[in-house]
C-alpha positions in Angstrom: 162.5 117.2 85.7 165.8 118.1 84.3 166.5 120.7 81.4 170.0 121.8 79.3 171.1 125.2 78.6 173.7 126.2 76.2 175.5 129.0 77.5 177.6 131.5 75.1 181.0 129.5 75.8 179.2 126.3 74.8 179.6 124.3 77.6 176.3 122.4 78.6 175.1 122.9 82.2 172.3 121.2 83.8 169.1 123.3 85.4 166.7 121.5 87.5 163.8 123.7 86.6 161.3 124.1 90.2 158.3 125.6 90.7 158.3 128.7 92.8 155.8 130.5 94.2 156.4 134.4 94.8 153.7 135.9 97.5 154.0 139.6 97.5 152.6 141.5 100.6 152.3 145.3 100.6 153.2 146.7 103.7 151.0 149.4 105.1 153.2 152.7 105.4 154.5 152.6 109.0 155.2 156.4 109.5 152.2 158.9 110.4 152.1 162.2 110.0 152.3 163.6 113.8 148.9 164.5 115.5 148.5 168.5 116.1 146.1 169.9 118.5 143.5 171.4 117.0 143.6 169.5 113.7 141.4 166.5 111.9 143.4 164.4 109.8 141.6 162.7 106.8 143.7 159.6 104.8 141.8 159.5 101.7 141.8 156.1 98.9 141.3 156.2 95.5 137.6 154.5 95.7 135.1 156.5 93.8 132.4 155.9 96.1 133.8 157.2 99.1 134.2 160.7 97.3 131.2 162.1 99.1 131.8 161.1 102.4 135.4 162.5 102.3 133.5 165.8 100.9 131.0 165.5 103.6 133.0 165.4 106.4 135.6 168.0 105.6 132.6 170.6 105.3 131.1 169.2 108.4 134.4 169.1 110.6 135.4 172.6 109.3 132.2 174.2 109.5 130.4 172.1 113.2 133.8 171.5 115.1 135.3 174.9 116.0 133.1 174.7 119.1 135.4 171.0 119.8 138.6 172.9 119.1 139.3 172.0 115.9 140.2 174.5 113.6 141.6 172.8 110.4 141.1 169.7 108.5 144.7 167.9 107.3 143.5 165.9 103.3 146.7 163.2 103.3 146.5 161.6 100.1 149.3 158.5 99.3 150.5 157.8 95.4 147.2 157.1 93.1 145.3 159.3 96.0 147.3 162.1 95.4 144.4 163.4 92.9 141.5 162.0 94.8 142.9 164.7 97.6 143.5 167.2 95.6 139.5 166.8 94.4 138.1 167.1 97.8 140.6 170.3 98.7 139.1 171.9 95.3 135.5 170.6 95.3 135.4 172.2 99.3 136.8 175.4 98.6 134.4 175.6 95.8 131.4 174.9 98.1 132.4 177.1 100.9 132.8 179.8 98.4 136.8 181.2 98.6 136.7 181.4 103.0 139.1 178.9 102.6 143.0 179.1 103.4 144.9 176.4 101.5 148.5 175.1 102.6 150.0 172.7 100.2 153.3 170.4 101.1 154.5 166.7 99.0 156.9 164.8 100.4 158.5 161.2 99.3 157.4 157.8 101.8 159.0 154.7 102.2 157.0 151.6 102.0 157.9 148.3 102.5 157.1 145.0 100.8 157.2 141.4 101.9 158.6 139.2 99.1 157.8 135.2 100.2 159.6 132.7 97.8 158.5 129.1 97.9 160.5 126.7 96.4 158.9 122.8 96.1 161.2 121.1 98.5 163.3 123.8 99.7 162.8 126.3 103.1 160.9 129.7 102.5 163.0 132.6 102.1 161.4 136.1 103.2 163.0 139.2 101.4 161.9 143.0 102.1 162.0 145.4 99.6 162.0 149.3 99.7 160.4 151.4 97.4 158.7 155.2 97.6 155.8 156.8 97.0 154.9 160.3 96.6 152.5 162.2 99.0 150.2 165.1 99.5 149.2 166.4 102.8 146.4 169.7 102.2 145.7 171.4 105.2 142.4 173.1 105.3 141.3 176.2 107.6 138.8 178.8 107.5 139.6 182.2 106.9 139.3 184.5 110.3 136.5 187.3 109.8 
């Protein structure tokens, strides 16, 4: 099927219109944060029902796991988690009653997408596409008595 455009000059030019279909796959980020000895590290999402576990385990690894060597608890959080991480710092400090010692860094990471273009009767063409995301990393320790 076969439509005409008029462009500005005037002159008539022929556009086959096609059906394309755009798949678009979000990469997962493909840069950890580096492992430290004597550190947990805890990726939190944005799902609501996983609140309490995140809670949970924070208190538990802080509180249990100095006898395992671990003696702080790293809350990454990536774009929309960014306040679900913050809410878990707060809500532990709250609960363990200001023992606490808070260190707070952002930092900007790259994610990738996958961009798939079908075209009826034409190859696939694959295109990646760059875009960043902010980030929260909360590191968590108990204060020495």
């Amino acid at each position: 099927m076969e439509s005409e455009a008029k462009t500005v000059t005037g002159i008539k030019r022929k556009r086959a219109s096609t059906k394309t279909e755009v798949i678009l796959n979000k990469l997962a980020p493909f840069q950890r944060p580096e492992k430290k000895s004597g550190n947990f590290d805890l990726f939190v999402s944005r799902k609501k029902h996983l609140f309490g576990a995140y809670c949970r385990r924070t208190i538990d690894t802080l509180l249990c796991k100095r006898k395992d060597g671990i003696h702080s608890v790293t809350i990454h959080g990536l774009g929309a988690a960014v306040l679900v991480a913050c809410k878990v710092a707060l809500w532990v400090e709250r609960r363990i009653k200001g023992k606490v010692v808070k260190t707070i860094t952002t930092s900007t990471v790259e994610l990738l997408d996958e961009k798939l273009d079908r075209e009826e009767g034409a190859a696939c063409s694959l295109r990646l596409k760059s875009r960043h995301n902010s980030a929260i990393h909360i590191q968590l320790s108990l204060q020495e008595a």
